[in-house]
C-alpha positions in Angstrom: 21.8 5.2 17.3 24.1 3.1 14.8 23.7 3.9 11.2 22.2 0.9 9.4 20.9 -1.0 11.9 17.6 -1.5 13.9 17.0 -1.5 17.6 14.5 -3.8 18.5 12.2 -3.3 21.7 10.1 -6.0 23.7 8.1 -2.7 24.9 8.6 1.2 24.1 9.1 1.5 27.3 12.1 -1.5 27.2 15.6 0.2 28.6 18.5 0.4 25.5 20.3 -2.3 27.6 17.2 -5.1 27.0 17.0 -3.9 23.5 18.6 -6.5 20.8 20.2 -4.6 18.1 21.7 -6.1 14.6 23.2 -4.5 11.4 21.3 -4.2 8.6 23.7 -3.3 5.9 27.4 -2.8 5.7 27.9 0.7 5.4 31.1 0.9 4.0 29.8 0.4 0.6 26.8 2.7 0.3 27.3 3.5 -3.5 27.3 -0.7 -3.9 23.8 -0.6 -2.0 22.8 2.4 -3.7 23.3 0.7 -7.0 21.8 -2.7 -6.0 18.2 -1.0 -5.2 18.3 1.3 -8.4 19.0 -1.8 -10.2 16.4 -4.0 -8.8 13.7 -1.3 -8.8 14.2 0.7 -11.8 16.6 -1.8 -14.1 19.6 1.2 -13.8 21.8 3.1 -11.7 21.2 6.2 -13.9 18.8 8.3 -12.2 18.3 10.3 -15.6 16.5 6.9 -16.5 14.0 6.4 -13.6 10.8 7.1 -13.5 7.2 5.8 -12.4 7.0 3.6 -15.9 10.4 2.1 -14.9 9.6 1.4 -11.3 9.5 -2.4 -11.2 7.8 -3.9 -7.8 7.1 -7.0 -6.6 3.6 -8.1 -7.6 0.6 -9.0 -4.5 0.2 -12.4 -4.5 -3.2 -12.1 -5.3 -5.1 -13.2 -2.3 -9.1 -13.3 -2.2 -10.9 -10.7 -0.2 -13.3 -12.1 1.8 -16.7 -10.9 1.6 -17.0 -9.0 4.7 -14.4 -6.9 3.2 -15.5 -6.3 -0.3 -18.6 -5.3 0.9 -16.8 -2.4 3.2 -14.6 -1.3 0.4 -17.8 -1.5 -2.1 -19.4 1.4 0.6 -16.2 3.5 0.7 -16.0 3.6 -3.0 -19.0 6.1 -3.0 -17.2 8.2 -0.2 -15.0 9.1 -3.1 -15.6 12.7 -4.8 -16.9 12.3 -8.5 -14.4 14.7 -10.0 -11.8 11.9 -8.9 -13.3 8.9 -9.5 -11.9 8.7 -13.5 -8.3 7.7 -11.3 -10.4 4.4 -10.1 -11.0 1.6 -12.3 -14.7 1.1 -12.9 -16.2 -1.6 -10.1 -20.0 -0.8 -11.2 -20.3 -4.2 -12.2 -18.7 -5.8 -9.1 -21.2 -3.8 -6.5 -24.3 -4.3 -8.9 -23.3 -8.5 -8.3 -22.2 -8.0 -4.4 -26.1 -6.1 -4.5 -28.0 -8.5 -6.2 -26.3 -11.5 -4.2 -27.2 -9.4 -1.1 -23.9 -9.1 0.8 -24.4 -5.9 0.8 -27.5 -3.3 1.3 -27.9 -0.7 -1.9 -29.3 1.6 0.7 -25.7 2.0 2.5 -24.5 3.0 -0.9 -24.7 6.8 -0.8 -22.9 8.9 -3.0 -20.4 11.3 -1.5 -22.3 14.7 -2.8 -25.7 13.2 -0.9 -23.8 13.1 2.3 -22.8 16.6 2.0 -25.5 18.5 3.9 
């Protein structure tokens, strides 16, 4: 293996001689790299300064769910222990509308304490 690069396999199973390999970064200048990534994801090279309030990532493009998939994540969300739930933002609101529009069926919504037993 060549540090910095990838190895790229058709198959797992592929021998190293069928395998395409290419450089990734030039590794001569790892502090210059080092520095590049601090800076773009924390805005500093000092690592005194970074932290979770600093991190700076690229923002989701904000793509639509579709409904098949709202209504799975809608039944998950009550798989969730209570004492937890304060670290996820309220969605009441959003399964009371999925309910009433019926893409989804209030019986399937079960808490995760009535599942214990």
């Amino acid at each position: 293996m060549i540090h910095g690069s990838v190895t790229s396999r058709h198959l797992c199973s592929n021998l190293d001689k069928e395998a395409v390999h290419f450089q990734m970064c030039n590794l001569s200048n790892l502090t210059g790299i080092r520095n590049a990534i601090a800076l773009e994801h924390f805005g500093s090279v000092d690592q005194s300064e970074w932290s979770m309030k600093t991190l700076s990532l690229v923002k989701h493009t904000g793509e639509a769910l579709k409904n098949t998939k709202l209504a799975s994540l809608a039944k998950k969300y009550f798989s969730i222990p209570p004492e937890k739930l304060f670290y996820y933002p309220s969605i009441l609101s959003s399964i009371q509308k999925m309910i009433e529009e019926d893409k989804v069926d209030a019986s399937e919504l079960v808490p995760a304490r009535s599942r214990a037993g």
